[in-house]
Every structure is written in structure tokens, then in C-alpha cells.
N, C-alpha and C positions, 0 to 999 in steps of 0.2 A: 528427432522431429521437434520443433519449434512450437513454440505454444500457440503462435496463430493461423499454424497450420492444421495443429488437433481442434482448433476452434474450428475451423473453417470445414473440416470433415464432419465433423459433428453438425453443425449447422444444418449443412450438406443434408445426411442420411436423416436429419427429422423432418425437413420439407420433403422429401421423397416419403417417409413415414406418411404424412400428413396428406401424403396427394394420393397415397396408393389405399387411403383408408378413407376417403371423406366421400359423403354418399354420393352418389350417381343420379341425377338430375334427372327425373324420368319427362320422356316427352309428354306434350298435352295433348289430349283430344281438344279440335276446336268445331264449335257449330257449324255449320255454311248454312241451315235454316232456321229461321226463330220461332214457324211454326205459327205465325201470322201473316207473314206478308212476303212478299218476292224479294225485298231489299236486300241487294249484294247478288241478284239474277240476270239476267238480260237475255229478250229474246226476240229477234227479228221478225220477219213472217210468220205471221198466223200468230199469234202472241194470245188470241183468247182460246188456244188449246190447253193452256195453263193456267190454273187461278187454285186458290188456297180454301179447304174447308176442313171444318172443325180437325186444323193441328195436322193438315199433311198436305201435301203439293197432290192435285188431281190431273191428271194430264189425259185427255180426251179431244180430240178434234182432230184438222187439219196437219201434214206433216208440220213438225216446228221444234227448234230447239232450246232449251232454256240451259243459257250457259251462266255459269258461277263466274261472277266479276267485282268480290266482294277483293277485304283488305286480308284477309289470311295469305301468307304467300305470295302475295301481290298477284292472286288468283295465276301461281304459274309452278305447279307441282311437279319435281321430280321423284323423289321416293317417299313412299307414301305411303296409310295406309287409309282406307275407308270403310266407313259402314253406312248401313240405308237401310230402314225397313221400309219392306216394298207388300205391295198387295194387287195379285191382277186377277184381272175377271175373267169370264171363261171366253176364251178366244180371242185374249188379246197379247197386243205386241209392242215391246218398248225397250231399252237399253242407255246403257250408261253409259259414256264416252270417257275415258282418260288421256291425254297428252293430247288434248285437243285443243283450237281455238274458234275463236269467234266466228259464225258464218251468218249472213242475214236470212238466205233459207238454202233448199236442198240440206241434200246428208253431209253431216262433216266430212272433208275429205283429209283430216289429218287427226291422227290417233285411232287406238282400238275401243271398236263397242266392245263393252260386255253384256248379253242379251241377257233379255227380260222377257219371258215367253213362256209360261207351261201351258200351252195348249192351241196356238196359234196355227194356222194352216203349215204355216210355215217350220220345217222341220226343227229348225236349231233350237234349243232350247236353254234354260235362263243359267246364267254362268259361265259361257261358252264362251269362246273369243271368236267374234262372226267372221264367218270363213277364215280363220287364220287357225284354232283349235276348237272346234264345236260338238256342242257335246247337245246326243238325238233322247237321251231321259232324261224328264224336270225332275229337278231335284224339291221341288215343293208343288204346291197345290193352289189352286186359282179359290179365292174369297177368305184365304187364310194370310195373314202375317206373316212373314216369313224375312231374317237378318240376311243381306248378302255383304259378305267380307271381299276387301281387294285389297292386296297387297302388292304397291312395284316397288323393286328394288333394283339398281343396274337395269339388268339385262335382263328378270326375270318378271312374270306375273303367275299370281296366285290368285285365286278364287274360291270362298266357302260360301255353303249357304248352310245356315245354322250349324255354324262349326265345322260341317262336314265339310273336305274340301272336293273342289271339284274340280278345279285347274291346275298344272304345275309345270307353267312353259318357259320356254328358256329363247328370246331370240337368238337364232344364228348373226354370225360376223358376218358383216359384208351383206346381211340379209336383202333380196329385193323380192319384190312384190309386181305382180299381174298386173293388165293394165286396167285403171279406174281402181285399183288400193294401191298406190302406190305410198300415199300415206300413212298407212297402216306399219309405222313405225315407232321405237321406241324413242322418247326426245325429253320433253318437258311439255307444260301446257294446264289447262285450267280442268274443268269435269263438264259434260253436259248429260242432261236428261233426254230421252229422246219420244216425241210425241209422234206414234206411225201412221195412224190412220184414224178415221171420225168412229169406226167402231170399235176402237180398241180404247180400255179404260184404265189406268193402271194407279195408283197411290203409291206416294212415297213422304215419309216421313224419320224424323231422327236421322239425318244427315250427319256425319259426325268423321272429322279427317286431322291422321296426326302424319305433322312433316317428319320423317326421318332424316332429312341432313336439313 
């Protein structure tokens, strides 16, 4: 074996040394609210269901969406994960949109809610994936604080609220959907909040979303 060949091995196995030992870059959590103002929000119809008081998003009124169209991700998430503290009052109704876009009003008709609900007429309850996996016990309690976690990755969604999980679904291949969810697919797409009705009250604060790829 020639010497510029033991060099050359050698060289070799300490860059692989080096790369199989050098720390792991962890991802970032980033804001999407400042906890002042809507900047990096957008919201079509009915737009004064949504306004900011002391450090959380209020969302009360007329149906309406408030979609994330800030610079994270060029507001267009595929795997992901999220957190929100949320706060709803008793008998109210709201949810979190994922792989969704822009709509000026009516309900998104692309990506899944994850509902926001312990205590609403309405059966489905907060964590649930509406009508796709729903889930009929709140996992938390209406005038308390409470974390909801999301996780997509591929093909899968996950759901906790205060760690506990509550979701663990896998879309099928080739999935189709009913008609009027047809959307109700897995893809890419930004986050909305969703404002249901004038008696329903709901807080969110600590927005907080790290890209996985």
C-alpha cells in the first residue's frame, strides 16, 4: 500500500469520525404571535371576530378565519409540530386548521380541523380531527389554560393536550373523503384559527411551530 493511499484512508475515516460525532443541530421553536398584534395574520370576512388583549388572540364574533401568513416557512408547513395555549369559555366552539389556505370567508375547505370545544352543543370535542377521528370526552376544561400539542409528520397526525395524547392517526393511501370534505387531506399549507359563532369565546396564546424538514 503506497503512502498516498494510507493518507488518503486515513483522511477518509476522520471526516467520517468528525461527522458521526459533531452535535445534531436541534430544530427551533419559532413564534407565529408576538402577543401584541395580528402581524404575520390575515383574515377575510368578519375580521373584527379577532383582536388581541393583554398577550392572547380573542376570537369571538361572526364566523371568520385568521390565517398565519407571516415569513416562517413561507407560511406553508409540512411536517411540523405545534403548540397553542388555548382557553374556552363554557359553550364555546373553535379549531385549529392545519394544511390549509387562504379563504376570504366560509370554512376552509382544505386541510383538517383540530377542534376546540369542551363543552359546545356540539358533540366533537377539543383534539379531535372533525369528522375524520373525533373524539366525544374534553380532555380539559372551559375557563382554565390548557397546551394543545400537534404533531404531522408524512402521513400521520398526533394530538396532546397537556401531554396527554389524544390522537394517533395515520391517513390511508389513496384516501378519499365524502362529499363537501373532500379537502380533508394530508398536503402542505399554512395554520388557521377558527372563529364559530358570536357566542362562542375562545383565547389563544403562545403560538409556537417547529419545521421538521
Amino acid at each position: 500500500m503506497t503512502n498516498f493511499l494510507r493518507l488518503s484512508i486515513l483522511v477518509t475515516m476522520a471526516f467520517m469520525f468528525l461527522a458521526a460525532t459533531a452535535p445534531v443541530k436541534k430544530k427551533k421553536w419559532i413564534s407565529l404571535f408576538d402577543g401584541k398584534t395580528l402581524n404575520g395574520w390575515k383574515v377575510g370576512a368578519n375580521a373584527e371576530t379577532f383582536k388581541v388583549e393583554d398577550g392572547a388572540i380573542v376570537v369571538n364574533g361572526k364566523v371568520a378565519h385568521l390565517f398565519y401568513n407571516g415569513d416562517a416557512g413561507a407560511h406553508n408547513f409540512k411536517n411540523f409540530e405545534l403548540t397553542l395555549d388555548i382557553m374556552t369559555m363554557p359553550g364555546s366552539n373553535s379549531g385549529v386548521y392545519i394544511h390549509t389556505e387562504y379563504q376570504e370567508g366560509g370554512w376552509p375547505k382544505k386541510g383538517y380541523e383540530v377542534q376546540v370545544n369542551n363543552s359546545h352543543t356540539d358533540w366533537r370535542r377539543t383534539a379531535g380531527l372533525y369528522a375524520v377521528q373525533d373524539v366525544k370526552e374534553a380532555p380539559a376544561k372551559d375557563n382554565e389554560w390548557f397546551t394543545m400539542h400537534i404533531v404531522v409528520k408524512d402521513k400521520t397526525i398526533k394530538t396532546f393536550v397537556n401531554k396527554k395524547q389524544i390522537v394517533d392517526y395515520t391517513e390511508p393511501e389513496n384516501a378519499v373523503r365524502e362529499k363537501g370534505m373532500e379537502g380533508r387531506l394530508l398536503s402542505s399549507g399554512t395554520i388557521a384559527l377558527q372563529g364559530h359563532d358570536p357566542k362562542s369565546k375562545v383565547l389563544y396564546k403562545n403560538i409556537k411551530l417547529k419545521i421538521l424538514d
